[in-house]
GUDRENMAR-218434 format. One record per residue (C-alpha): residue number from 1; residue in three letters; x negated, y negated, z. Coordinates in nm, 2 decimals. Example, Ala and Ser with C-alpha at 12.3 -4.5 7.8 and 13.67 -1.06 7.14 Angstrom:
2
+-----+------+--------+--------+--------+
! pos ! code !      x !      y !      z !
+-----+------+--------+--------+--------+
!   1 !  ALA !  -1.23 !   0.45 !   0.78 !
!   2 !  SER !  -1.37 !   0.11 !   0.71 !
+-----+------+--------+--------+--------+
end
This chain:
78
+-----+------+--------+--------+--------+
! pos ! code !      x !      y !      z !
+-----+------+--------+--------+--------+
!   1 !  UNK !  -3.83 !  -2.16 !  -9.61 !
!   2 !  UNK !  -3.82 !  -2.12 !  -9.24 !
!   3 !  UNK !  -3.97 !  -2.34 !  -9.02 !
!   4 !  UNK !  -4.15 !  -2.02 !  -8.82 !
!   5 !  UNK !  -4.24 !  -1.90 !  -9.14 !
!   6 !  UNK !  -4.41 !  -2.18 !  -9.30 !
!   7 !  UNK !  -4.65 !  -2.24 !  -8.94 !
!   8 !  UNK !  -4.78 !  -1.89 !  -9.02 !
!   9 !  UNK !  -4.77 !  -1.90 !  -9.41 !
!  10 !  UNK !  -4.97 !  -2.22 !  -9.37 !
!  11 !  UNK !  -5.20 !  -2.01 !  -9.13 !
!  12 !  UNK !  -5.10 !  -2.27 !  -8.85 !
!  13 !  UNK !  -5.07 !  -1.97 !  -8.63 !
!  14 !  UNK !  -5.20 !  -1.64 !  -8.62 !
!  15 !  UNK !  -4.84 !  -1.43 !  -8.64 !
!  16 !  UNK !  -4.47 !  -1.52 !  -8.68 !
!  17 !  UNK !  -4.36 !  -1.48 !  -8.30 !
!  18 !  UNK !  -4.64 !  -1.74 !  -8.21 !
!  19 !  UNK !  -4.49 !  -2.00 !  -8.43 !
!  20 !  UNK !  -4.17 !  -1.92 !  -8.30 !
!  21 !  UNK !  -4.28 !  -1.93 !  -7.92 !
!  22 !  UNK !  -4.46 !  -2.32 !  -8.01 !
!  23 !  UNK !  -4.15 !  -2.41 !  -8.21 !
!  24 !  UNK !  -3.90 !  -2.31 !  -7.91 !
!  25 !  UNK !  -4.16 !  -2.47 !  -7.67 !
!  26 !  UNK !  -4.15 !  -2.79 !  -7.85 !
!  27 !  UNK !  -4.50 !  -2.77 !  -7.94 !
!  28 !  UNK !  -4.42 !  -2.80 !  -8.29 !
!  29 !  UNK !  -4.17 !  -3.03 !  -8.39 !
!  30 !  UNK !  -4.03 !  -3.12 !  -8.70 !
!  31 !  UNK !  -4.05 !  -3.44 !  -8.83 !
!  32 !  UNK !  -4.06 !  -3.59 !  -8.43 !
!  33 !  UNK !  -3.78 !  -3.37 !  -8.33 !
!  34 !  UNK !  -3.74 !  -3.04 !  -8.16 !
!  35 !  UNK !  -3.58 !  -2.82 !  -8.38 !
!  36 !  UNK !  -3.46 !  -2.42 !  -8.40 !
!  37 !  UNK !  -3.71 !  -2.19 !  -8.57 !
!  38 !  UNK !  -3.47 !  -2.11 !  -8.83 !
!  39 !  UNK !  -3.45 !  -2.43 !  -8.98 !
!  40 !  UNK !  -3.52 !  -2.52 !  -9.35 !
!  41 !  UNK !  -3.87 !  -2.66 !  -9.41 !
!  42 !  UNK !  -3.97 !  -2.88 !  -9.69 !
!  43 !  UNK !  -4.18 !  -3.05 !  -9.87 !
!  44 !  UNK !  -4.26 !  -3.45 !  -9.76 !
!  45 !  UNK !  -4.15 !  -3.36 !  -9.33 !
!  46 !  UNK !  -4.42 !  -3.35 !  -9.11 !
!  47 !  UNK !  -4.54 !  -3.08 !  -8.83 !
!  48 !  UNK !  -4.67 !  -3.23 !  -8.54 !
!  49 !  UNK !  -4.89 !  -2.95 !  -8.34 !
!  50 !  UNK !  -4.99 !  -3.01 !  -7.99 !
!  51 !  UNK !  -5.23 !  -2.81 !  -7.86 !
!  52 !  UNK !  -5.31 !  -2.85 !  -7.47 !
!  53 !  UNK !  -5.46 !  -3.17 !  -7.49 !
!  54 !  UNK !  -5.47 !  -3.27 !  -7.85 !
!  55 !  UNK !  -5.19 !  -3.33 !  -8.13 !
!  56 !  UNK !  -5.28 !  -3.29 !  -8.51 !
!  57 !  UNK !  -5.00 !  -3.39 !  -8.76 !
!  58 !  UNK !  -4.97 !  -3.24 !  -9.08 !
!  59 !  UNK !  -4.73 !  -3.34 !  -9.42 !
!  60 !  UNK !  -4.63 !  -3.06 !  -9.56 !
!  61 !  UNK !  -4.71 !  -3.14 !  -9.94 !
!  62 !  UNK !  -4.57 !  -2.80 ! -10.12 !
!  63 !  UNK !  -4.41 !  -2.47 !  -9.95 !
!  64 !  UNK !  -4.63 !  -2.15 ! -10.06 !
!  65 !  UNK !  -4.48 !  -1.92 ! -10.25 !
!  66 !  UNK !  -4.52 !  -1.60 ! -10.08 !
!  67 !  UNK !  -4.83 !  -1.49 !  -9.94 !
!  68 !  UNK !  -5.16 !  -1.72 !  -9.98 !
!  69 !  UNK !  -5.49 !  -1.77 !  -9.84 !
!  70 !  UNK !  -5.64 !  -1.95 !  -9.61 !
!  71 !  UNK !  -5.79 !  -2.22 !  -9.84 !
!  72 !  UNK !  -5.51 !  -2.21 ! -10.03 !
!  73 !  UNK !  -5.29 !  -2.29 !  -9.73 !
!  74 !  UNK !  -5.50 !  -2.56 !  -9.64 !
!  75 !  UNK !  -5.39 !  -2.72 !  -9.99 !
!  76 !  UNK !  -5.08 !  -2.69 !  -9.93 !
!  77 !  UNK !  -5.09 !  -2.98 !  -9.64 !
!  78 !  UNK !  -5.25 !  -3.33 !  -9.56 !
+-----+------+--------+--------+--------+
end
């Protein structure tokens, strides 16, 4: 799945273009390193998010399978 896909499948941002904007930013990187929006996420990298002052990193445990909710997206990462 792509990488700008997955951050809003996972509900990690609020539309597509806004993962793609922090992923060409470098506010999301994959596994420690910048990378293109188009690459392949999956399962066992981690997403590292830095918001202004704060960083939250997540493992990606399972890629959704089309569409899901909120809690279920939450399930889908530790």
């Amino acid at each position: 799945m792509r990488f700008d896909v997955l951050l809003h499948e996972l509900r990690l941002f609020k539309s597509r273009p806004q993962g793609t904007a922090a992923v060409q930013a470098g506010e999301a990187p994959l596994d420690g390193a910048a990378v293109k929006p188009s690459r392949e996420a999956r399962a066992g990298q981690r997403i590292t998010l830095k918001f202004r002052e704060s960083t939250r990193t997540l493992e990606i445990l399972e890629l959704p399978r089309g569409s899901v909710s909120k809690e279920a997206a939450k399930a889908l990462v530790r």
